[in-house]
Jmol script that loads the backbone (N, CA, C; Angstrom):
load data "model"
ATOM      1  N   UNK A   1       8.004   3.675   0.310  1.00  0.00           N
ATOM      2  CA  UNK A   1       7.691   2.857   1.468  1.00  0.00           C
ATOM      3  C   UNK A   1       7.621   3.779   2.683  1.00  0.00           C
ATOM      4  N   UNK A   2       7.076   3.746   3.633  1.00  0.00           N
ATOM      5  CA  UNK A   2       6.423   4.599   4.586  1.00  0.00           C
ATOM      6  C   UNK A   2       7.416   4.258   5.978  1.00  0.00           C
ATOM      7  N   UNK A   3       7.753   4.949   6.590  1.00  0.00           N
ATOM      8  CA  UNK A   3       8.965   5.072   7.101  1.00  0.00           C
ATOM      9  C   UNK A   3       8.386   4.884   8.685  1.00  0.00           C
ATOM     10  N   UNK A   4       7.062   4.743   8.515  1.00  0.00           N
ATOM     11  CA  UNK A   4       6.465   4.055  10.013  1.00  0.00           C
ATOM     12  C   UNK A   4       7.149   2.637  10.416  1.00  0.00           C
ATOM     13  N   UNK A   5       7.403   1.731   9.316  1.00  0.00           N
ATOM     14  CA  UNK A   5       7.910   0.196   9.559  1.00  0.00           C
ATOM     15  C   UNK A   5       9.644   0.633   9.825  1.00  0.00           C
ATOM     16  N   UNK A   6      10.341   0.201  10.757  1.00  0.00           N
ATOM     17  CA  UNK A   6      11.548  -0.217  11.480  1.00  0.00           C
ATOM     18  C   UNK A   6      12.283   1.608  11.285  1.00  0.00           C
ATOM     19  N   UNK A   7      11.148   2.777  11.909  1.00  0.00           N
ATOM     20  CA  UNK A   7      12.294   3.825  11.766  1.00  0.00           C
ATOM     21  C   UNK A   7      13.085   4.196  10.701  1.00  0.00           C
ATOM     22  N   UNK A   8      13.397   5.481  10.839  1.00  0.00           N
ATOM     23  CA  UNK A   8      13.909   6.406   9.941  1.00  0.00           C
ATOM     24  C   UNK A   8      15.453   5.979   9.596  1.00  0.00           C
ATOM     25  N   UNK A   9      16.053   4.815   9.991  1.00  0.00           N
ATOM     26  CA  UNK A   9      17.910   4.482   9.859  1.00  0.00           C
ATOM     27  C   UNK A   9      17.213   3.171   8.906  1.00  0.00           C
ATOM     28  N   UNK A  10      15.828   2.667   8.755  1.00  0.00           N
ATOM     29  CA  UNK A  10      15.928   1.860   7.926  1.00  0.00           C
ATOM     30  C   UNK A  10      16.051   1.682   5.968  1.00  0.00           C
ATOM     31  N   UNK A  11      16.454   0.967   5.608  1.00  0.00           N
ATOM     32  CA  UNK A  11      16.669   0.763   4.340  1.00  0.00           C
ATOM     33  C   UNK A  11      15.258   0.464   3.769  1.00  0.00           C
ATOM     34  N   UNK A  12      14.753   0.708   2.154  1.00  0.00           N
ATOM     35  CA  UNK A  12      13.820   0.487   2.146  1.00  0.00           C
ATOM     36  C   UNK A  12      13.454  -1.090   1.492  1.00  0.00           C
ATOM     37  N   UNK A  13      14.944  -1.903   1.711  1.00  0.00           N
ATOM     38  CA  UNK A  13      14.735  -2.874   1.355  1.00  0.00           C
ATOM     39  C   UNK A  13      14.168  -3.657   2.602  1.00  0.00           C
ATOM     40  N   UNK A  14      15.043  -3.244   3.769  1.00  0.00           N
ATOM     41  CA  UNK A  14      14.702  -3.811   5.373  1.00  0.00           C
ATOM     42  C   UNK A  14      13.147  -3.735   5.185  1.00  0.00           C
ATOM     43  N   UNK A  15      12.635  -2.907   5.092  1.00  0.00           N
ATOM     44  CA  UNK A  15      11.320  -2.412   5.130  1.00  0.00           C
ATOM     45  C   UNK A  15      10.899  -3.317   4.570  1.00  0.00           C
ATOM     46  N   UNK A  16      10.537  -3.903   3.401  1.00  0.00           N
ATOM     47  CA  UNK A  16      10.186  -4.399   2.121  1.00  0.00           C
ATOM     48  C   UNK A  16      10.439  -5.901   2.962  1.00  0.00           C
ATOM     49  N   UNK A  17      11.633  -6.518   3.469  1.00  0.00           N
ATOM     50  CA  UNK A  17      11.709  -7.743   3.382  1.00  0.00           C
ATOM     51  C   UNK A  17      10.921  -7.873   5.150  1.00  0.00           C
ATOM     52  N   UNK A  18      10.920  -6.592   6.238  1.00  0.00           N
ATOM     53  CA  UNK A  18       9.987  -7.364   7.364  1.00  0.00           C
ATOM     54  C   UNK A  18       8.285  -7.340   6.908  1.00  0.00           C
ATOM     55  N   UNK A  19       8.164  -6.320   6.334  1.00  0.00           N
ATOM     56  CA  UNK A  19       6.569  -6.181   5.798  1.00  0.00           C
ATOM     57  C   UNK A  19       6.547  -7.769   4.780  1.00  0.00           C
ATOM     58  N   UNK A  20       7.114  -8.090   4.191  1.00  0.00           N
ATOM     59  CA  UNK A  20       6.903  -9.775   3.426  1.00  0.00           C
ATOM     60  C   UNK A  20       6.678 -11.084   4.338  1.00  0.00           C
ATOM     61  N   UNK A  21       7.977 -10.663   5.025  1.00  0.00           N
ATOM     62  CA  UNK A  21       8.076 -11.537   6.459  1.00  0.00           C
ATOM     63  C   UNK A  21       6.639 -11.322   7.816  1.00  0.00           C
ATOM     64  N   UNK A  22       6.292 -10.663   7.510  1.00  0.00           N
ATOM     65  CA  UNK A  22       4.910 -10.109   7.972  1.00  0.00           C
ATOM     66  C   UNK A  22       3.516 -11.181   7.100  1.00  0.00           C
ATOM     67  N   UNK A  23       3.768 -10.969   6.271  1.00  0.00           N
ATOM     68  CA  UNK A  23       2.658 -10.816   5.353  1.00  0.00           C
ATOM     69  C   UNK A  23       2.597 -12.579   5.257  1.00  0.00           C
ATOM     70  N   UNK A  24       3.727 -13.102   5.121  1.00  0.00           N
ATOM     71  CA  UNK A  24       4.023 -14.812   4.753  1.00  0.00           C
ATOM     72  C   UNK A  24       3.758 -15.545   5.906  1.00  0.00           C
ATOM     73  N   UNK A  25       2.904 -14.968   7.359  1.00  0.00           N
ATOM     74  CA  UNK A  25       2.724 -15.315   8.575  1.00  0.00           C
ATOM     75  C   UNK A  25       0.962 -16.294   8.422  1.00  0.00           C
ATOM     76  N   UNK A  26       0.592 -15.079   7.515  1.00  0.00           N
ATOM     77  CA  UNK A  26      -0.658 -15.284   6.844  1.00  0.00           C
ATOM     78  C   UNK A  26      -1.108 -16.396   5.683  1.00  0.00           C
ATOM     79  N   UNK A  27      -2.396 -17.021   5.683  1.00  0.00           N
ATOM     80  CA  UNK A  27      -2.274 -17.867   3.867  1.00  0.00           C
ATOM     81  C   UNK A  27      -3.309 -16.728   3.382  1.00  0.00           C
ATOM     82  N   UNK A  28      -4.019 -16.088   3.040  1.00  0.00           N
ATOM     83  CA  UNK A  28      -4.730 -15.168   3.068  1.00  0.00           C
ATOM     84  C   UNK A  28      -3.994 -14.011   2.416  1.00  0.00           C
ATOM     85  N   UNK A  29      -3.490 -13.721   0.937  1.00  0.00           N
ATOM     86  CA  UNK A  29      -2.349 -13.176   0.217  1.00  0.00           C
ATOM     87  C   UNK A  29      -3.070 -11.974  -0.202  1.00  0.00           C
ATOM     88  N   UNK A  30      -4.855 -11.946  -0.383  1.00  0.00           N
ATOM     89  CA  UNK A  30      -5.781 -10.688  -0.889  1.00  0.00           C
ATOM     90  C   UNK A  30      -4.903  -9.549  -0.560  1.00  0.00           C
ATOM     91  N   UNK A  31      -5.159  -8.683  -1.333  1.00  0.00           N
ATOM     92  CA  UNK A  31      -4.990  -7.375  -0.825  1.00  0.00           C
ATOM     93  C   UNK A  31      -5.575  -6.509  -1.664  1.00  0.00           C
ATOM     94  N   UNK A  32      -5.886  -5.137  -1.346  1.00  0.00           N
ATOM     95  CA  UNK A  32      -6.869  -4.183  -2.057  1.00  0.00           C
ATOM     96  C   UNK A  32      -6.178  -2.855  -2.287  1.00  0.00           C
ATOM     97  N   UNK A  33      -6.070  -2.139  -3.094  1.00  0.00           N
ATOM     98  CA  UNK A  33      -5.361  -0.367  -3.549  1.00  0.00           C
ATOM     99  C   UNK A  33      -6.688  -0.017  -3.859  1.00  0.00           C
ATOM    100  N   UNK A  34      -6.927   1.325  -2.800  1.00  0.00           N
ATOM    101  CA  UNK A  34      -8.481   2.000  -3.377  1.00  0.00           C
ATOM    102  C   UNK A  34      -7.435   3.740  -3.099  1.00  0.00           C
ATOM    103  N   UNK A  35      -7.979   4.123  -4.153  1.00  0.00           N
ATOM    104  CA  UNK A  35      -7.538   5.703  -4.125  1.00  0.00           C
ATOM    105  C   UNK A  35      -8.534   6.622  -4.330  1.00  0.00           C
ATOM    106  N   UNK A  36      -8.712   7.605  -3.728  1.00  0.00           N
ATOM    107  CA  UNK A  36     -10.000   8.221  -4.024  1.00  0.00           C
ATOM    108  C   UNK A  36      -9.502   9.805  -4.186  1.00  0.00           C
ATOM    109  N   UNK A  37      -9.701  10.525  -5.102  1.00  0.00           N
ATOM    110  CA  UNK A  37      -9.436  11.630  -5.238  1.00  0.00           C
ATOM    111  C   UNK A  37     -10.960  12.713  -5.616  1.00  0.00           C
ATOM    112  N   UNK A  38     -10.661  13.715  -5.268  1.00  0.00           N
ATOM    113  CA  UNK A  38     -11.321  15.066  -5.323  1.00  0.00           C
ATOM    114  C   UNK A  38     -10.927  16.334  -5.707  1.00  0.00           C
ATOM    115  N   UNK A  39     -11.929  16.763  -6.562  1.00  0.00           N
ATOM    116  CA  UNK A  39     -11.677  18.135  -7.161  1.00  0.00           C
ATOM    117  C   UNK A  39     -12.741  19.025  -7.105  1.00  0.00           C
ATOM    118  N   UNK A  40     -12.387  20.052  -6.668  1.00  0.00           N
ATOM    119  CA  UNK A  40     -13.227  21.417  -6.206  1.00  0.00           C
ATOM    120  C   UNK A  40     -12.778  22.793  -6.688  1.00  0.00           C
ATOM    121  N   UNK A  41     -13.435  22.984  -7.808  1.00  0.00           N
ATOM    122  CA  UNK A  41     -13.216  24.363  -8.673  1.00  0.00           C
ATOM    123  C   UNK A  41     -13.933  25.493  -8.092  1.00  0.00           C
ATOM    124  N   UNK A  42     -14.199  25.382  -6.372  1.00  0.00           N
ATOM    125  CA  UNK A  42     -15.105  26.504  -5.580  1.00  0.00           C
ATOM    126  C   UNK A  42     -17.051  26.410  -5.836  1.00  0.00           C
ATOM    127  N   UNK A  43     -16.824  26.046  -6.776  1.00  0.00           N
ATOM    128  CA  UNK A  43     -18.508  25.987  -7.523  1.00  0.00           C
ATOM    129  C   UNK A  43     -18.736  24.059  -7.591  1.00  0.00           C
ATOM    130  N   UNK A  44     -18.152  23.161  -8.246  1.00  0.00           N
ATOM    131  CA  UNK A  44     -18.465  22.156  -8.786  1.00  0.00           C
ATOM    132  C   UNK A  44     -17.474  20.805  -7.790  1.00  0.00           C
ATOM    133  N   UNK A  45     -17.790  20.184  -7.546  1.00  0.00           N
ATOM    134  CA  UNK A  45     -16.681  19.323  -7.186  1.00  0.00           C
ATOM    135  C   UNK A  45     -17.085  17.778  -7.936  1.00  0.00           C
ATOM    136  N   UNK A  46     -15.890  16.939  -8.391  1.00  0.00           N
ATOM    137  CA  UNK A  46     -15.853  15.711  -8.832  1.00  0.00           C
ATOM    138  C   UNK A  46     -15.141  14.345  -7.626  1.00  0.00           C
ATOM    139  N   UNK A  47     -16.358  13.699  -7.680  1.00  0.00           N
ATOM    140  CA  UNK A  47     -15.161  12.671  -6.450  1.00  0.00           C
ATOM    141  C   UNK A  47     -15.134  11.222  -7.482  1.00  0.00           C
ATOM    142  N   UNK A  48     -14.222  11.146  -7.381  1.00  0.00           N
ATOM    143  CA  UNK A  48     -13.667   9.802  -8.225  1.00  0.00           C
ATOM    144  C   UNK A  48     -12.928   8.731  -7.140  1.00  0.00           C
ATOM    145  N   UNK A  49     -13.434   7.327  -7.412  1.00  0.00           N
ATOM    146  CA  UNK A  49     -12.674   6.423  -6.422  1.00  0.00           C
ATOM    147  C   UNK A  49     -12.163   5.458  -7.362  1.00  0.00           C
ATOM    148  N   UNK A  50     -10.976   4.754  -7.438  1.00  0.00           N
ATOM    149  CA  UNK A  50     -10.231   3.641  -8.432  1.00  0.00           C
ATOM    150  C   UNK A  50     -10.178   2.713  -7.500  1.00  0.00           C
ATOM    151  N   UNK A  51     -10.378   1.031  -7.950  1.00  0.00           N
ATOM    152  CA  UNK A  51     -10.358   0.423  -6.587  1.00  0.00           C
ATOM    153  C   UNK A  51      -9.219  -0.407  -6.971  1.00  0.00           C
ATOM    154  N   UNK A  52      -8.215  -1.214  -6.858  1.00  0.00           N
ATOM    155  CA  UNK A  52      -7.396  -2.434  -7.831  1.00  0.00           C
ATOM    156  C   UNK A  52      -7.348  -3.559  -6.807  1.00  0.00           C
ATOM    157  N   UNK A  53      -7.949  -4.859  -6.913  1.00  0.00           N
ATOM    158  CA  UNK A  53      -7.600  -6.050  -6.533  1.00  0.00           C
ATOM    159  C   UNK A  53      -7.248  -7.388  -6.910  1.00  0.00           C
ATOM    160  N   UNK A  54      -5.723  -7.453  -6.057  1.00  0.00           N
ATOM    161  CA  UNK A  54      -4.837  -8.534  -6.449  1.00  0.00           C
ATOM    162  C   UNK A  54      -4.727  -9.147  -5.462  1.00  0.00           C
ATOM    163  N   UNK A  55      -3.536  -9.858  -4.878  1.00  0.00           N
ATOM    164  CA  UNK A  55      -2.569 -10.315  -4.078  1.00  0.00           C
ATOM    165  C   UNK A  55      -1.227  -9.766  -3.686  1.00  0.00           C
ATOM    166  N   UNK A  56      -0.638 -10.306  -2.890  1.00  0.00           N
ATOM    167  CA  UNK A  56       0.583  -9.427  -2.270  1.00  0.00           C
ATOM    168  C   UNK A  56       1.509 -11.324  -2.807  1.00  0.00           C
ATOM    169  N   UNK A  57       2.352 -10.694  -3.395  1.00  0.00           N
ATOM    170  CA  UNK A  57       3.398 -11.814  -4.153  1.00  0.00           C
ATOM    171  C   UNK A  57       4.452 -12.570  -2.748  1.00  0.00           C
ATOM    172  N   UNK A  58       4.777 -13.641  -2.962  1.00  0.00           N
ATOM    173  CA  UNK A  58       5.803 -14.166  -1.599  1.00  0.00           C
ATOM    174  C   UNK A  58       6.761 -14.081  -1.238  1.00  0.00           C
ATOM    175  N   UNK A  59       7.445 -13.340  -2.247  1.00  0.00           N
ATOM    176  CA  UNK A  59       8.873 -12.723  -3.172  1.00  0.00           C
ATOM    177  C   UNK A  59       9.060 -11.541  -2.986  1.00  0.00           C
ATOM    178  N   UNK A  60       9.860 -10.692  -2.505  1.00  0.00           N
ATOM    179  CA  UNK A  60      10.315  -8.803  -3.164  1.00  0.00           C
ATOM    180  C   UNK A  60      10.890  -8.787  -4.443  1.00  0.00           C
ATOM    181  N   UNK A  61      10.016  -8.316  -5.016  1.00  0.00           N
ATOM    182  CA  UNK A  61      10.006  -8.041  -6.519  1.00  0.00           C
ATOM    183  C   UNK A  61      10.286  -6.402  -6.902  1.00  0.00           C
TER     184      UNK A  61
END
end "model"
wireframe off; spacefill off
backbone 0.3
color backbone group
């Protein structure tokens, strides 16, 4: 969890339960994971993108 939400003294559960408390403000639950990686052997490069779409659950799981 990314230590931008409530500062560096926070727990990463704190984190977890204001980002939910965030999120449950909304009805609109979509959410998207796209990762895109690259490889460059100096000569050749490969770009690969993975996309995954779900929802964000109402619960910390």
């Amino acid at each position: 969890m990314t230590h931008r939400f409530l500062g560096d003294a926070a727990t990463d559960r704190m984190r977890n339960e204001y980002l939910n408390n965030e999120v449950n403000k909304h009805e609109d639950r979509s959410a998207q994971v796209v990762c895109n990686l690259v490889y460059y052997d100096g000569e050749q490069e490969i770009i690969g993108e993975g996309i995954l779409n779900g929802f964000i659950s109402k619960e910390c799981r």
